[in-house]
N, C-alpha and C positions, 0 to 999 in steps of 0.2 A: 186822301187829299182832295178838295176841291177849291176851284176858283170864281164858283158859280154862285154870283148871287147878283138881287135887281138893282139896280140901279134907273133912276130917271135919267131917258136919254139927255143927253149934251147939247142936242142940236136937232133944231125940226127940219133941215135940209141935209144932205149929202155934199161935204166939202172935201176939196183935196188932203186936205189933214184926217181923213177919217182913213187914207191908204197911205198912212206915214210910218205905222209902228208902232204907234204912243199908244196916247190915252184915249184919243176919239176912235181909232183901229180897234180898241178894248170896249167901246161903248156899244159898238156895232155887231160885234160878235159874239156878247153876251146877253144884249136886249136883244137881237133880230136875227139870233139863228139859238145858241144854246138855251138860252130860257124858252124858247120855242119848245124843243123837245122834252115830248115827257122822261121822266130820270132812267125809266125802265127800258130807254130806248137809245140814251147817251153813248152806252157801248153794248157788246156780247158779252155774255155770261164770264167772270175768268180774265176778260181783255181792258184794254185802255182805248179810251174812246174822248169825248164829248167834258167829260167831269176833269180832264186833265188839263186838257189844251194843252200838249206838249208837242213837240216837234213833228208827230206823227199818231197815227193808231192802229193796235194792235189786234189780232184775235188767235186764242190759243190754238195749237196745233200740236197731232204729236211731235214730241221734243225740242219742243218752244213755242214760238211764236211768228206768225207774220205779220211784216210790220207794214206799212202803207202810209205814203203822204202826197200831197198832192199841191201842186201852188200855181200860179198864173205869174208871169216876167212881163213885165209895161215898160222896161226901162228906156228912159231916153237920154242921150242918142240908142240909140240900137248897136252902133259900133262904135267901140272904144279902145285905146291902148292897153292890152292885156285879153279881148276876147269880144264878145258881141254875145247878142241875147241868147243867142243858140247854146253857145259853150256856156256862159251863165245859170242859166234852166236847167242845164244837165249837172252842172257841179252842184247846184242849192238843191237839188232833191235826191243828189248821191248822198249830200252831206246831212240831209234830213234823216236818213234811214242811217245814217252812222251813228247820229247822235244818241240816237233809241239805242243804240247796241245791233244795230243790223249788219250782217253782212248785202248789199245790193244786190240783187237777184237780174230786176228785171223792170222796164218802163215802157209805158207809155206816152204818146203825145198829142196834143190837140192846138190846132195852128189858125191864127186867124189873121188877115190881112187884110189892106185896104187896097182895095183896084186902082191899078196904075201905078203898086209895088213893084219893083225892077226883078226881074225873074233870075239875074245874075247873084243879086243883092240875099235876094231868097234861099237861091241854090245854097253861098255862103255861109248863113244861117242854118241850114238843116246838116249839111257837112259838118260844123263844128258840133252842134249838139251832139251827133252820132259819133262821131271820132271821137268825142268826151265819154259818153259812153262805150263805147269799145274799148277804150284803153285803162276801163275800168272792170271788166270784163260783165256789164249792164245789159241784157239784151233788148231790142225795142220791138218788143212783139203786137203794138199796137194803133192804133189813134186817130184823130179827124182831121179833117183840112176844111176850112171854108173862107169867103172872100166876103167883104163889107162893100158895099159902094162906098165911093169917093166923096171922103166928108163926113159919113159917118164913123170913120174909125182914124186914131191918127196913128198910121204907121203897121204895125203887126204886133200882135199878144200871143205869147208862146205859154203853153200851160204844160205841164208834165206831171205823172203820176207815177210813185214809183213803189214798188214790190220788194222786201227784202225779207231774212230770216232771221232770229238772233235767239239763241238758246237761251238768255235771259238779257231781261231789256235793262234799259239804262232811264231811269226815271226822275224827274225833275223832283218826287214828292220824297225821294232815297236822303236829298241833303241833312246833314246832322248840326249842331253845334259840334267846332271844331275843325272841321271839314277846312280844308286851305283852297283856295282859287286860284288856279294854274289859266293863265290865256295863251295861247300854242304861240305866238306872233305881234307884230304891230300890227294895232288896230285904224280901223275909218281908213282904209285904202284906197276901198271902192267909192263909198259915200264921200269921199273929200274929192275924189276923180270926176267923178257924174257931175260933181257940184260947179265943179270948176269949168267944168265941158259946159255946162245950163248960161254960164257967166258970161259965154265966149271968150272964155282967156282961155289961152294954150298952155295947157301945165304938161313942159317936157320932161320936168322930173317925178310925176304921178304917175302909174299904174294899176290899172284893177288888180287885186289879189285873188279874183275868182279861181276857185280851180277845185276838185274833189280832196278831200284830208282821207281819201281809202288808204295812203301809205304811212299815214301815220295811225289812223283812229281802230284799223283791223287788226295792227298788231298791239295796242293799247289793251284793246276789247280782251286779245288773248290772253296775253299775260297780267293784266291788272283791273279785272272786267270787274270784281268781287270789291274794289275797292274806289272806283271813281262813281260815285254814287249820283252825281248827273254830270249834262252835258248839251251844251246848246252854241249852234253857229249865230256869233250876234248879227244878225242882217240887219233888219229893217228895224228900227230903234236905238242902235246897238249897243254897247255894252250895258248902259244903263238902263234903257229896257227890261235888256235880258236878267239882270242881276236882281230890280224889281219887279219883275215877275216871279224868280227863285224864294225873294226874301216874303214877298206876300202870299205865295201857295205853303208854303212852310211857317209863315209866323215866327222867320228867325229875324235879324238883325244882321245884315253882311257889312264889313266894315274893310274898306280897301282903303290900298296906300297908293295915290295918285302917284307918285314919283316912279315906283314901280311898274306902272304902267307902258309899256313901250310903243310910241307914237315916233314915227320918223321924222326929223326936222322939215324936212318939206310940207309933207300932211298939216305938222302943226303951224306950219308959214301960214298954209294956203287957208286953215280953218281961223286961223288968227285974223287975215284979211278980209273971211268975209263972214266972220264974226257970228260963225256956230263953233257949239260944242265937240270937240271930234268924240267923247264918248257916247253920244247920242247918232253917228254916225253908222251906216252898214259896213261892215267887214263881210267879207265873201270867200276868206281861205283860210278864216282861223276859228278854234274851238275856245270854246269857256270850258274849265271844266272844274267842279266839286270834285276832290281827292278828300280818302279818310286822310287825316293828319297824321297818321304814322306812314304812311307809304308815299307822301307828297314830293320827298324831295327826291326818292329813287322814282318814281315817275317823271320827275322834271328830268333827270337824268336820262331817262330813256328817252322822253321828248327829244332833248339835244342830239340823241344818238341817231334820231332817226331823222335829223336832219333841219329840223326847227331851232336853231338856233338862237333866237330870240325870244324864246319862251318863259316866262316870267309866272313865278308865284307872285299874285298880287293883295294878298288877304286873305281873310278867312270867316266862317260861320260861326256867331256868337247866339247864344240861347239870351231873347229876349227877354229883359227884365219888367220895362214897363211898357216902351211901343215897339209893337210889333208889326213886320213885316217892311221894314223900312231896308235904305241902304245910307251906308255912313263914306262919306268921303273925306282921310286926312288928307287937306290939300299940301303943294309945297309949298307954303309959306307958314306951316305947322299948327292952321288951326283946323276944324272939321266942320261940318256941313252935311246938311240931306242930301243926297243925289236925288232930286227927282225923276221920276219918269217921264223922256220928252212927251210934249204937246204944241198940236200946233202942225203949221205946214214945217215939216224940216227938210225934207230935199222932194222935190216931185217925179214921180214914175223913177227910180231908182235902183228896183231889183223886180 
């Protein structure tokens, strides 16, 4: 599989929409770093790298693989109902190395702040990060600390890198025609939250969904590791993103059933009033996942068991006939539609 090809950039400046998820986050990362590298340098011999762009990258080892991913957290506010950039950071890069098929091994982190950050506010932030990893059993065997002067940074940037192993990986280029689309959760929890927070409205019925999916994704791995043939936390883009990124590195056609989809009434209040998509929103505690189609509905079943009870098959993988690489939306009102991939400023500093 690859995703790698030129494109003329979008844009002679650097805008907020280029750290959204979409399309301009895709123009930048294949004109101004992947086409940069020569092909023979993309990955190691054996591993995943550079030609995938998938949640993480890999280099063999004996009896499997380590996996490794790495991100930067800008989110604003910094603290929110359900957790703060600390615990955020460590859940999205536990959940990186799950989606590859990793067990979490091990992280690092590198912290950056602007002077005249409250040392209380700080302490808070580094506490939740590590308590997230700890009670994932993560160890943080590394990282930098440094300080911006006042003005040049707004607030603190948390980055984390994380280390895991997985006897065989879970790969975005695996999906089949056929294959059904399991989402662990309600979606846009986080992303309808941050949004609301940006707006100065007080949304008492939101909460971030951030949090690690280790209790649900390592026993997945186990027992159904041979059969869910990818797998992606929709963050920053979300669903719809994630789903065209799937249908364009494969050349398939994914065709979801909007109804299906499970959105909380609040979420959908609050994305209704201020008039985004909530499938273009971040979700931070829930899985996409590609199941073979004979094992989808006892996987759903096991989802439930383990405690996701809103877990929903929402579609499935069809083998392109004339365009490829697209996603089909039946809406509720029973006609269909391209899901596009967002574009655009869609929520700022968010994850």
């Amino acid at each position: 599989m690859t995703r790698v090809s030129y494109r003329p950039l979008l844009s002679t400046k650097v805008t907020l929409a280029h750290g959204s998820g979409g399309r301009e986050t895709e123009d930048i990362v294949l004109n101004l770093i992947v086409n940069l590298v020569p092909e023979s340098l993309r990955s190691v011999p054996g591993g995943v790298g550079l030609e995938a762009l998938d949640d993480g990258a890999a280099i063999p080892v004996p009896g499997g693989y380590m996996v490794f991913t790495v991100d930067s957290y800008t989110v604003n506010p910094p603290f929110f109902p359900g957790g703060n950039i600390g615990s955020l950071a460590a859940s999205g890069t536990i959940n990186d190395l799950l989606m590859m098929g990793a067990r979490p091994v091990a992280a690092l982190d590198a912290i950056v702040v602007e002077e005249g950050f409250e040392v209380s506010k700080l302490r808070e932030i580094t506490e939740s990060l590590i308590k997230t990893l700890a009670e994932n059993n993560v160890a943080l065997i590394g990282g930098d600390f440094k300080v911006l002067p006042k003005g040049q940074l707004d607030k603190i940037v948390v980055t984390v890198a994380g280390i895991g192993f997985a006897k065989k990986l879970i790969l975005d280029s695996n999906i089949k025609p056929g294959d059904k689309i399991i989402v662990t959760g309600p979606i846009a929890e986080h992303g309808a939250l941050i949004l609301a927070l940006q707006q100065n409205l007080e949304p008492k019925d939101l909460v971030s969904d951030a949090k690690p999916l280790t209790d649900l994704m390592l026993p997945l791995i186990e027992e159904y590791g041979d059969y869910i043939h990818a797998a992606r936390d929709p963050t920053r883009g979300g669903l719809a993103m994630a789903l065209n990124d799937w249908a364009e590195a494969t050349g398939t056609v994914i065709v979801i059933d909007e109804e299906k989809i499970p959105i909380r009434e609040p979420v959908r209040a609050y994305t209704e009033m201020l008039g985004v998509d909530p499938l273009t929103l971040a979700s931070e505690g829930v899985a996409l996942l590609a199941v073979d189609a004979s094992k989808a509905e006892e996987v759903l079943q096991r989802i439930h068991e383990l405690g996701y009870k809103e877990a929903r098959i929402i579609g499935e993988v069809k083998k392109a006939e004339r365009h490829k690489g697209i996603v089909l939306l039946k809406s509720v009102t029973g006609g269909v539609r391209i899901l596009e991939p967002p574009s655009g400023e869609i929520v700022p500093r968010i994850c």
